[in-house]
Structures are given as C-alpha cells and as structure tokens.
C-alpha positions as CSV (number, residue, x, y, z in Angstrom):
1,X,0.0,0.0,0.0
2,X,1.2,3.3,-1.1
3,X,1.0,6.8,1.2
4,X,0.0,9.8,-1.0
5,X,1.3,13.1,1.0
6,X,-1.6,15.8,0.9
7,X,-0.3,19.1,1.2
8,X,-1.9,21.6,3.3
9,X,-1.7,25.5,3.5
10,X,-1.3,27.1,7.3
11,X,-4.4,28.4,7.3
12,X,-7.0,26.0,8.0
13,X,-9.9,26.7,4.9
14,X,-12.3,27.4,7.9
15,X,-11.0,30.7,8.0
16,X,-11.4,31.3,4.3
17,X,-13.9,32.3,2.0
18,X,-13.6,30.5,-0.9
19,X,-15.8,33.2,-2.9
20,X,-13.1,35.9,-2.4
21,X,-9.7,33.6,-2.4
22,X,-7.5,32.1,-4.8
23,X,-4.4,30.0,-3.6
24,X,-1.0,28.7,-5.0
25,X,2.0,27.0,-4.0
26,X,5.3,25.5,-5.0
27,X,7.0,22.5,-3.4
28,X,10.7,22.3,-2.9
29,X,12.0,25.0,-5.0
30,X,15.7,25.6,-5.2
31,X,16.3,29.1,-3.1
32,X,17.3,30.0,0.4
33,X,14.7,29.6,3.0
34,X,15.9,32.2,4.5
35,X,15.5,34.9,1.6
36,X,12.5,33.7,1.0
37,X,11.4,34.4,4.5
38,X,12.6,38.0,4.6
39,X,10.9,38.4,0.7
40,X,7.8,36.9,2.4
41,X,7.4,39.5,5.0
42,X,8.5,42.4,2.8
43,X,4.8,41.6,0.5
44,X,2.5,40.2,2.8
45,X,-0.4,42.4,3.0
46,X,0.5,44.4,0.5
47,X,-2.2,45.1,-3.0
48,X,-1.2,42.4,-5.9
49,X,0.2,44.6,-8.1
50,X,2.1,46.5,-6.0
51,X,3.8,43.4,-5.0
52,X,4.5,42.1,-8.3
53,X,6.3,45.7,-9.3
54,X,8.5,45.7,-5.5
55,X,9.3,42.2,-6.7
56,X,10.6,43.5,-10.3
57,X,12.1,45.9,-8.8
58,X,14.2,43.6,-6.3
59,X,15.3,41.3,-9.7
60,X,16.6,45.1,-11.3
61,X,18.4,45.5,-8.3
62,X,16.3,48.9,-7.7
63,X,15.1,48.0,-4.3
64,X,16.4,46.1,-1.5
65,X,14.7,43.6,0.8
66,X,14.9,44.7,4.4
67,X,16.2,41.8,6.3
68,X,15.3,41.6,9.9
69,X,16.3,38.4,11.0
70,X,20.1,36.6,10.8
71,X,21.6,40.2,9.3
72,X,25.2,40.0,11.7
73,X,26.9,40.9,8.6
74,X,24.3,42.1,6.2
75,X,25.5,45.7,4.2
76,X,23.4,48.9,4.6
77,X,21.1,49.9,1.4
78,X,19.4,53.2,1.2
79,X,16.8,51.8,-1.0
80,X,15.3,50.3,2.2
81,X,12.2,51.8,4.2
82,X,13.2,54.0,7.1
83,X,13.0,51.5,10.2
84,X,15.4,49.3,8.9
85,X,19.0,49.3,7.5
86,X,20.6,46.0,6.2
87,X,19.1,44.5,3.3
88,X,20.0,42.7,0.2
89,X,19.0,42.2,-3.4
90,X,17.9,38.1,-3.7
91,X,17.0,37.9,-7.4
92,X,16.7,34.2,-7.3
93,X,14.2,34.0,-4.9
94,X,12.7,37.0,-5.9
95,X,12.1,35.5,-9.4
96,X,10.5,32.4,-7.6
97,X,8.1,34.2,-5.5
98,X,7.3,36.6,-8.4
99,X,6.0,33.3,-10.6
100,X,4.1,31.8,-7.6
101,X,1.8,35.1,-7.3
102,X,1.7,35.1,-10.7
103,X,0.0,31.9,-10.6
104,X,-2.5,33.1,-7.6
105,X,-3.4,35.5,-9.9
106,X,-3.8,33.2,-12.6
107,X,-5.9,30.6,-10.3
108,X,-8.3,34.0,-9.1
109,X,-9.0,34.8,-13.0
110,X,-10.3,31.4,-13.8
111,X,-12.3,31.7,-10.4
112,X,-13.6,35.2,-12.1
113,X,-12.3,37.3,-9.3
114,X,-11.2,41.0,-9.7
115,X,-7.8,41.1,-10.2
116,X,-7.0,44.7,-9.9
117,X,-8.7,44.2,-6.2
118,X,-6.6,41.7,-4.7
119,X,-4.2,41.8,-1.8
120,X,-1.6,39.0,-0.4
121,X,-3.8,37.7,2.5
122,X,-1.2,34.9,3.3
123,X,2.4,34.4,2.2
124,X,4.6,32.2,3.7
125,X,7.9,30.1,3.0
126,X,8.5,26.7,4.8
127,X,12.4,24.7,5.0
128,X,11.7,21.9,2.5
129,X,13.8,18.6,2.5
130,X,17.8,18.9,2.2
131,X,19.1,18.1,-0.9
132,X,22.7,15.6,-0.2
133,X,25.6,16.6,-2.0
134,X,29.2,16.1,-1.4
135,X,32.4,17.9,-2.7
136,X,35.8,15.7,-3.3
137,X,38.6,17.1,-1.0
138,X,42.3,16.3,-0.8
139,X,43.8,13.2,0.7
140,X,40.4,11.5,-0.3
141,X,38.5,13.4,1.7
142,X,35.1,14.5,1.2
143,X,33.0,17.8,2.6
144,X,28.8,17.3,2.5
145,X,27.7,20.4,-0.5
146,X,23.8,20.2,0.6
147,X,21.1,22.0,-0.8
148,X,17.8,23.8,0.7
149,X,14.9,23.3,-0.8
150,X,11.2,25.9,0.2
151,X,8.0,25.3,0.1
152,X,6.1,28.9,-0.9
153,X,2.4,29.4,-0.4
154,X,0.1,32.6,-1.2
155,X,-3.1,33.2,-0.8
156,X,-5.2,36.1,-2.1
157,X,-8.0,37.5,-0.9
158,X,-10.7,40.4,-3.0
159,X,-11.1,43.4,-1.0
C-alpha cells in the first residue's frame, strides 16, 4: 500500500472564504529559505500589483529587501524603508516568488475574481527537504555540499 502526501496551507480553509480567495503554491523549489522568508514579510499584506512591481524591482536591483532576522553581517542599502538598515537584493528567490503570485493571480481569473482588487492575505515560505551533495577534497576526503529546498504558499484575498 502506497502513502499519497496531501499538502496543506497554514491556514486551515475554515478561516477562508472561498468566494473571495484564490491560492498557490510550489514544493521544494531551489532558493534560500531564508530569503525567501525575509521576501515573504516584505509583500504580505500588500495590494497584488504592488507586489509584483516591488518584486521587479528587487530582480533590477532597484530596491532592497529589508532583512530583519540573521543580518550580523548584512550591508546597509538606502533603498530600504526607514526603520530598517541591512538589506540585500535576492533575485533568485525574488524570481521564484514573483512566478508563484503570478500563478494566484492566474488561479483568481479562472475563479472570475477581480484582479485589480486583490491583496496578499497569506504568504509564507517553509524549510523543504535537504538536498545531499558532497564535494571531493584532498587526501580522499570529502566535505557534504547540501542543498535547501522551500515550500512557498500565497493566498489572495478580494477586497
């Protein structure tokens, strides 16, 4: 007998109205957990389209994401909000996120939502499974090379 995993969002759909919401998600995408994190937090709440043109703007390198958590040695950027001072530019999870909303939106057309009236209700990135990888070192030696994988989940929500 074979298990099938079901994947659930963190919200449980008691607390959503499935009239005004449209959902998306992406298992075990390639990117830093932790950029995604601090990407999540930067959008949630924010209108849809002003998310997708902050997003843009991160990949161009116009605008930094503020990170707020694990920034010992993080740089200063100006382009960040006043409040907060060390920030970065993570394109490749920028890109990542930017295609799961884009997907949302996708998923609240077909639904015949508005889409110039949606908002990120949820957002949120989750450690995935480690990827195992080893690098060959001298004296036939070898060093573990692992890689993160994140789960991303958005919902939206028609004001």
């Amino acid at each position: 007998m074979t298990r099938t995993k079901k994947w659930h969002y963190s919200i449980p759909p008691e607390e959503l109205d499935e009239d005004r919401t449209a959902k998306a998600f992406i298992r075990e995408l390639r990117i830093s957990p932790k950029h995604a994190r601090e990407i999540c937090r930067a959008i949630r709440g924010m209108p849809l389209d002003r998310a997708k043109e902050f997003l843009r703007r991160v990949i161009r390198q116009e605008e930094a994401v503020p990170f707020r958590k694990h920034k010992k040695k993080v740089p200063h950027r100006r382009q960040i909000r006043p409040g907060w001072d060390a920030g970065r530019f993570p394109r490749k999870a920028a890109e990542h996120i930017l295609r799961v909303l884009e997907h949302a939106e996708a998923n609240a057309e077909q639904k015949g939502l508005d889409t110039d009236r949606l908002y990120i209700k949820h957002i949120a990135a989750h450690k995935g499974r480690v990827i195992r990888g080893w690098i060959p070192r001298a004296f036939g030696r070898a060093t573990p090379f692992n890689t993160p994988t994140t789960h991303i989940e958005v919902i939206l929500e028609e004001r």
